[in-house]
C-alpha positions in Angstrom: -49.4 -31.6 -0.6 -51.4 -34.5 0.7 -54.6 -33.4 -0.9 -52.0 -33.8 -4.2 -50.6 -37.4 -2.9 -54.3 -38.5 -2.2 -55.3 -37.0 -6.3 -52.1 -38.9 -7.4 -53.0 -42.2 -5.8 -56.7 -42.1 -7.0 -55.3 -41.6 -10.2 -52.8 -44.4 -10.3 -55.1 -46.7 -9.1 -58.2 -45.7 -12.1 -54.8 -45.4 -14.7 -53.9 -49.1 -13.7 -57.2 -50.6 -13.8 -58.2 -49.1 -17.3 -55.3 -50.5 -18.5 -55.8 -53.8 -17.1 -59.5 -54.0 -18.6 -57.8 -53.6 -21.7 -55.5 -56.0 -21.8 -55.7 -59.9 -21.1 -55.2 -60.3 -17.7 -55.0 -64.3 -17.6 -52.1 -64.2 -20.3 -50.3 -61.2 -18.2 -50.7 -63.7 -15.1 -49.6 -66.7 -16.9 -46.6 -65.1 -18.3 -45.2 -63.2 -14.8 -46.3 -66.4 -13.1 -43.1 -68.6 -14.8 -40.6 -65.7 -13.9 -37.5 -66.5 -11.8 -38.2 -64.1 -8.3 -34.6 -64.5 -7.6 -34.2 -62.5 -11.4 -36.6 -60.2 -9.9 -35.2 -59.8 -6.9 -31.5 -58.9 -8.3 -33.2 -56.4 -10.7 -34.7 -54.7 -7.9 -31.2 -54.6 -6.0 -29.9 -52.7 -9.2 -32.7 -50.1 -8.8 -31.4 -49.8 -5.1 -28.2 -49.5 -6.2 -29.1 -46.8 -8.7 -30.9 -45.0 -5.8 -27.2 -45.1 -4.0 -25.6 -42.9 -6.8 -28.7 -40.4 -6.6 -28.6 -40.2 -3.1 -24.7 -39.3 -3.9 -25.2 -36.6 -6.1 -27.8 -35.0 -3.5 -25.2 -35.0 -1.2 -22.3 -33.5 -3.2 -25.1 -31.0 -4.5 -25.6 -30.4 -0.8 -21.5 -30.2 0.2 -21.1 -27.3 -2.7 -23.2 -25.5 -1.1 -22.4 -25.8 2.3 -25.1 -27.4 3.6 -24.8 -29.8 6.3 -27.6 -32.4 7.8 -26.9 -35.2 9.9 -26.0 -38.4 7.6 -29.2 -41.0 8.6 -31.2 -37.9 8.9 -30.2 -36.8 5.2 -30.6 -40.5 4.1 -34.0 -40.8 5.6 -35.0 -36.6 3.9 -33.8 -37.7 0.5 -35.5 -41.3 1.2 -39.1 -40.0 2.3 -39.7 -38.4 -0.9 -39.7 -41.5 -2.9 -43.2 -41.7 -1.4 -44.6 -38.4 -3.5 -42.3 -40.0 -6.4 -45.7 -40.3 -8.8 -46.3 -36.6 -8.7 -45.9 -34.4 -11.8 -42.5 -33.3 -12.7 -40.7 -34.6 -9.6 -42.6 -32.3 -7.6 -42.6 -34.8 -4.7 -39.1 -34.3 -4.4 -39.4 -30.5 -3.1 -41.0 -32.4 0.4 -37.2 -32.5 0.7 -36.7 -28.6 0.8 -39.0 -28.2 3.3 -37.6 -31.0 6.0 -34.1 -28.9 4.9 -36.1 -25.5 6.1 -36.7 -27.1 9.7 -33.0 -27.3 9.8 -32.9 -23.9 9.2 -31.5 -24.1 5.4 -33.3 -21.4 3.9 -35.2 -22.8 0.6 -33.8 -20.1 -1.6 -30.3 -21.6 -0.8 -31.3 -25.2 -1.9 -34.0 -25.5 -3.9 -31.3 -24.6 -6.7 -30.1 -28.7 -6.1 -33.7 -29.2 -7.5 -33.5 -28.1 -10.9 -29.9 -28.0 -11.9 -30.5 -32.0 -10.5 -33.4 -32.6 -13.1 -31.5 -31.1 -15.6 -28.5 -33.2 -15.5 -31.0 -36.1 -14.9 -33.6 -35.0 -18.4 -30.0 -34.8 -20.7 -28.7 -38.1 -19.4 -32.6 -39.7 -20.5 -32.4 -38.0 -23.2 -28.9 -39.5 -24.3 -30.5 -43.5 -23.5 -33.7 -42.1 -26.0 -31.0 -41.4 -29.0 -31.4 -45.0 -30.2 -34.9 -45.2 -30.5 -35.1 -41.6 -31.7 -32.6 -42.7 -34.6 -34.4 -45.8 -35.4 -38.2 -43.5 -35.7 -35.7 -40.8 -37.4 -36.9 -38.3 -34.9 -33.4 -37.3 -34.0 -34.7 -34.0 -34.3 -36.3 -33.7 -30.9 -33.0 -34.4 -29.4 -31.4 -31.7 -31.2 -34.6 -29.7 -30.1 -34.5 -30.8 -26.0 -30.6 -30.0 -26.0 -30.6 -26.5 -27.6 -33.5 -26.1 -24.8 -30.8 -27.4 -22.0 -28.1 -25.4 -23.6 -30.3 -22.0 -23.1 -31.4 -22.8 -20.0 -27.9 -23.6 -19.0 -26.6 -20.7 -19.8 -29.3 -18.5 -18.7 -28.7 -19.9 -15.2 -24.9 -19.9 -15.5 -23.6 -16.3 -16.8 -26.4 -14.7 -14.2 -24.3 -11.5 -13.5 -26.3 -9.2 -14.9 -29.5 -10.6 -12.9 -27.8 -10.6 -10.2 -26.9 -6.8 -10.8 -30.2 -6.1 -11.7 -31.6 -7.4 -8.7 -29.0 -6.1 -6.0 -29.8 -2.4 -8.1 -33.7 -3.0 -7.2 -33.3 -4.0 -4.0 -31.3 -0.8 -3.1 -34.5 0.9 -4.1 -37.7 -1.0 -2.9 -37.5 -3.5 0.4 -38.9 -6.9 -0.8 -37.6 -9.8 0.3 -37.9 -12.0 -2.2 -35.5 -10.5 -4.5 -33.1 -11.1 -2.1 -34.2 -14.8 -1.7 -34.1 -14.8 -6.1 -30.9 -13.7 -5.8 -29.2 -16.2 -3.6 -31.0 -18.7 -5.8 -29.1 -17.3 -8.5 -25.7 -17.8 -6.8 -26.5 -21.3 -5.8 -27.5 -22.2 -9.2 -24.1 -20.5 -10.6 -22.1 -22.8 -8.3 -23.6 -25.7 -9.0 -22.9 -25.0 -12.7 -19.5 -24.8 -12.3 -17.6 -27.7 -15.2 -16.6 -29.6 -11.7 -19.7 -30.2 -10.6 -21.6 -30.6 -13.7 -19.5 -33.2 -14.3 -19.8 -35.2 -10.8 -23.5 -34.5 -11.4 -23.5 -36.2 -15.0 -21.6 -38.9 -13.9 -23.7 -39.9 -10.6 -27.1 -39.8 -12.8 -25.3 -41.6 -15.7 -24.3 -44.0 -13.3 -27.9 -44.5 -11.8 -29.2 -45.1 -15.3 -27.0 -47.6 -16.3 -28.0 -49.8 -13.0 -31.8 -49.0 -14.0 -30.2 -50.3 -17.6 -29.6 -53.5 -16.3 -32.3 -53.9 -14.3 -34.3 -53.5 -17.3 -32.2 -56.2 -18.9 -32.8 -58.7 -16.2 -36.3 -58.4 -16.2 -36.7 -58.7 -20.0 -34.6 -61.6 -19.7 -36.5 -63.5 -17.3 -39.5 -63.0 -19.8 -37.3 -64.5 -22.3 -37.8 -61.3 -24.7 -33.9 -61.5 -26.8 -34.7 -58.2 -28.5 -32.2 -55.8 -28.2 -31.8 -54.2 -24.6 -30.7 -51.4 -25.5 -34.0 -50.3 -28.2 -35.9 -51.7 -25.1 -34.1 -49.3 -22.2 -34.3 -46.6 -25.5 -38.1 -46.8 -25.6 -38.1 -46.9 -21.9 -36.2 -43.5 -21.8 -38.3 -41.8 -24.3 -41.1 -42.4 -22.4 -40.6 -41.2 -19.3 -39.6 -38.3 -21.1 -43.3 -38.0 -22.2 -45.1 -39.0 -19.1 -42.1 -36.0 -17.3 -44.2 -33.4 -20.7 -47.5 -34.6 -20.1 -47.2 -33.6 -16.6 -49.5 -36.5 -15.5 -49.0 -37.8 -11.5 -45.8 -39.9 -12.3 -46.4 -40.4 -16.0 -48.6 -42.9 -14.7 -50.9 -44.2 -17.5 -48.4 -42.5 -20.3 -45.2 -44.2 -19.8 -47.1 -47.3 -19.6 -49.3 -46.4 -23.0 -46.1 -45.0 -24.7 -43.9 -47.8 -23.7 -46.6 -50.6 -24.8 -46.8 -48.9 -28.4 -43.4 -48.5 -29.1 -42.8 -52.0 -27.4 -45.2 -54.2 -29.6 -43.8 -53.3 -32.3 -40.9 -55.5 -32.0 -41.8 -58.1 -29.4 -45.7 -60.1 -28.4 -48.1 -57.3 -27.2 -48.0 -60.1 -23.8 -44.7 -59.7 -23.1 -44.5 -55.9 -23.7 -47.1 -55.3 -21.2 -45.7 -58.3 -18.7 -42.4 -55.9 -19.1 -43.6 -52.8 -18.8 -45.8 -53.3 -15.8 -42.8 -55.1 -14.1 -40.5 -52.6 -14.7 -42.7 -49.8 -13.3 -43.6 -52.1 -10.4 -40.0 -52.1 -9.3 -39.2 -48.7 -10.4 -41.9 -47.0 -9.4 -44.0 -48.7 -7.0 -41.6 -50.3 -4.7 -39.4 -47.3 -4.2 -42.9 -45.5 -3.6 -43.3 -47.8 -0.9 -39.8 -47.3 0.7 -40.5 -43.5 0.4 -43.6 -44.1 2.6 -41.0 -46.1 5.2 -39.1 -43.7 5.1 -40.9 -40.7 5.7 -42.8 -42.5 8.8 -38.8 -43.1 10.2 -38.4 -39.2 9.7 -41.5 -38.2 11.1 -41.2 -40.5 14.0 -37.7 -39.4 14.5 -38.6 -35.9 14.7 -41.3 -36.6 17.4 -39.1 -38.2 19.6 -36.6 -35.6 19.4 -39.0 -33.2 20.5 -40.1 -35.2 23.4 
């Protein structure tokens, strides 16, 4: 994992500075340099606030299945992540499975919160990318992406006959990880119940509208009047790129796709003044409270054991 974070990081960093050799750095500077902080400021609070509603659907993920952790010690597990947040695919976000195991949650019980999380979270950016999908009449890859969820869906959801497959194999050969698959299975069947696909939908919906207006904000403060919603819309559909490119973070491809969608309606200056403000509050800044974090958990764990 840290040889990974390490990779990641190198990578950001080489990503960020191509990009900014290809650009015009003295207009960038020129054009953040006349934007309100305090604008700033109340866009980052939204991506905070956003953060709230995830860290709510974690723990009602965690309540269904019956797994309880101490409140500030959740807070700080689901928190520390944010520091691996640049990783392909979310991956980071497994650290959390592990700091569960050392609270003697068995990964085969939780990890389930992982992907039925990322699939309520891929449909709801999906939904945001409809309008810029429309306007490049390329509605066909949400059509595509949702007959993929739908299969998936069910495949996890009507998993009796797995499950009877797998309690039939295990009568006949000892190996535990069949058992482990199985109570996957049964945690990933709960979690697909209508209740609590629904409390999931709304949590992430609600976290991406308070990214939508921090998007907003910041576009305002640049004094782009486009339309926010095209802008959030191309925002969407690429980190549903960088998510397929399977690149540390998207780094380097949500930036590239954003910027070519973005010029095409507003000055290439103030699409890349956006961009790189956006994904310094949204992706940068929560990386850094992640690293907070996970120092707060680590620290707390030492001094319990002393």
């Amino acid at each position: 994992m840290i040889k990974k974070l390490i990779f990641s990081l190198i990578f950001g960093i080489i990503a960020y500075s191509i990009l900014l050799y290809l650009i015009d750095i003295e207009t960038l500077i020129e054009i953040v340099k006349y934007v309100d902080p305090i604008i700033i400021f109340i866009a980052f609070l939204f991506i905070l606030f956003s953060l709230f509603f995830e860290f709510l659907r974690w723990k009602y993920y965690m309540n269904s299945l019956n797994i309880k952790v101490d409140n500030a010690k959740n807070l700080l597990i689901f928190l520390s992540t944010l520091s691996f947040g640049f990783m392909p695919m979310k991956s980071g976000e497994l650290l959390r499975y592990y700091y569960l195991k050392k609270e003697k949650i068995s990964i085969s019980k939780s990890i389930p919160i992982h992907f039925i999380s990322n699939l309520t979270t891929f449909f709801v950016v999906l939904l945001f990318s409809t309008p810029i999908l429309l306007v490049l009449d390329k509605i066909f890859l949400f059509y595509a992406f949702t007959t993929l969820l739908i299969l998936f869906f069910f495949s996890l959801k009507y998993s009796k006959k797995y499950i009877k497959a797998l309690k039939y194999i295990s009568t006949k050969i000892k190996f535990k990880k069949i058992t482990k698959l199985e109570n996957s299975l049964e945690s990933s069947k709960k979690l697909l119940g209508i209740k609590h696909l629904v409390r999931g939908f709304t949590y992430t919906m609600i976290y991406y509208v308070f990214m939508f207006f921090s998007v907003f904000l910041v576009s305002r403060s640049l004094g782009i009047n486009f339309s926010p919603i095209i802008i959030f819309s191309i925002y969407s559909l690429s980190l549903i790129i960088g998510a397929i490119s399977m690149m540390p973070g998207g780094v380097g491809v949500v930036e590239g796709s954003s910027l070519i969608l973005l010029m095409n309606y507003i000055d290439n200056s103030l699409a890349i003044a956006l961009i790189f403000l956006i994904r310094f509050l949204s992706l940068w800044m929560t990386t850094f409270i992640g690293f907070v974090a996970l120092y707060l958990l680590n620290l707390k764990e030492t001094l319990h054991k002393k």
